[in-house]
C-alpha positions in Angstrom: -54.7 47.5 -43.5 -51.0 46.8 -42.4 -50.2 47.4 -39.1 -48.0 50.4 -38.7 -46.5 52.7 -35.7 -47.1 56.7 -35.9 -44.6 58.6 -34.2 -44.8 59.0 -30.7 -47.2 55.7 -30.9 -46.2 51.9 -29.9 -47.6 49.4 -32.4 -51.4 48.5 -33.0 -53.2 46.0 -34.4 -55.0 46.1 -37.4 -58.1 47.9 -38.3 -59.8 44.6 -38.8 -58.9 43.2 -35.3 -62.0 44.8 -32.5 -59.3 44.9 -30.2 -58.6 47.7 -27.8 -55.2 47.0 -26.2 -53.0 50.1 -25.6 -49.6 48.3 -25.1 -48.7 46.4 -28.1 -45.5 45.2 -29.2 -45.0 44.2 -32.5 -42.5 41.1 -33.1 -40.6 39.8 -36.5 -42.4 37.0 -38.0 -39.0 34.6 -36.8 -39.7 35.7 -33.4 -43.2 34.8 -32.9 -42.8 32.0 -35.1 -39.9 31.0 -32.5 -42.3 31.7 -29.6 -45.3 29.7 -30.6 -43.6 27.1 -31.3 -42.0 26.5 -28.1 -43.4 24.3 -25.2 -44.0 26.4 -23.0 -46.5 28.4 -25.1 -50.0 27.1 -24.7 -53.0 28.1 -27.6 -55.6 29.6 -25.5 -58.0 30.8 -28.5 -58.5 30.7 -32.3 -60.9 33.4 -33.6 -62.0 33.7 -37.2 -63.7 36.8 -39.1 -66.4 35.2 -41.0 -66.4 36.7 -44.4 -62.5 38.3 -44.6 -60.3 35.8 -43.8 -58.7 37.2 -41.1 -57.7 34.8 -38.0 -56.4 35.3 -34.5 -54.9 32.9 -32.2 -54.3 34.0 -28.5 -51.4 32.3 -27.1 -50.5 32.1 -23.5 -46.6 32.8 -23.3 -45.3 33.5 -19.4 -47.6 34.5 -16.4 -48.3 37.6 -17.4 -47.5 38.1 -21.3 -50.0 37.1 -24.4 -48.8 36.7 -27.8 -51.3 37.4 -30.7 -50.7 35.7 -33.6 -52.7 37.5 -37.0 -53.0 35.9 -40.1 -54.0 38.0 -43.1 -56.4 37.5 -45.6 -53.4 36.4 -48.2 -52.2 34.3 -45.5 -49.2 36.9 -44.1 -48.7 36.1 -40.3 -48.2 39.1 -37.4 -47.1 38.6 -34.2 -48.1 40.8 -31.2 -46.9 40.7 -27.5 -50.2 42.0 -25.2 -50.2 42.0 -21.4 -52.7 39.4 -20.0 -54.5 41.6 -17.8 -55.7 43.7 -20.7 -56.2 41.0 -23.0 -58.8 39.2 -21.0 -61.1 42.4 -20.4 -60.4 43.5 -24.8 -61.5 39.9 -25.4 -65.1 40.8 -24.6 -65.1 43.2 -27.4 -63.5 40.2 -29.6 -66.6 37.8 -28.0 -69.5 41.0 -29.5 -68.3 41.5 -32.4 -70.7 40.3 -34.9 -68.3 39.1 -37.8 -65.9 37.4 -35.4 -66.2 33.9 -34.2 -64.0 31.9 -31.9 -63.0 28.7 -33.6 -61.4 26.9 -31.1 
């Protein structure tokens, strides 16, 4: 499922992603394409779901801010900004699930 906004709501990720992040900010694919690109981002995981598809690369953008980059099953790329602090502790969830695997 797409990731949409309900009113009232910020952004969230997709049903398929086990994260639980409150403060998500959704970002145009030029954007996040922009910002993982440059050289001051640094790839700090790659997560797979085994038999969807679905990927997840973490990316380490300032001190403080993450950027999570989604890639569809039909290859469609999401970009969303996370705080770090509440990254690290969702990522456990990410580290359980059964389905998903970290890649690199």
């Amino acid at each position: 499922m797409a990731a949409h906004s309900a009113p009232g709501r910020g952004a969230r990720l997709p049903d398929a992603v086990p994260l639980e992040i409150s403060h998500v900010t959704r970002l145009s694919w030029e954007l996040g394409t922009r910002v993982v690109d440059d050289e001051e981002a640094t790839l700090h995981s790659q997560w797979q779901q085994e038999d969807t598809f679905w990927e997840l690369d973490v990316f380490q953008v300032t001190h403080h801010t993450d950027l999570l980059r989604i890639q569809t099953p039909v290859g469609r790329e999401q970009f969303y900004g996370v705080t770090q602090s509440e990254l690290e502790s969702a990522l456990t969830t990410l580290e359980a699930a059964d389905r998903w695997q970290q890649s690199g």
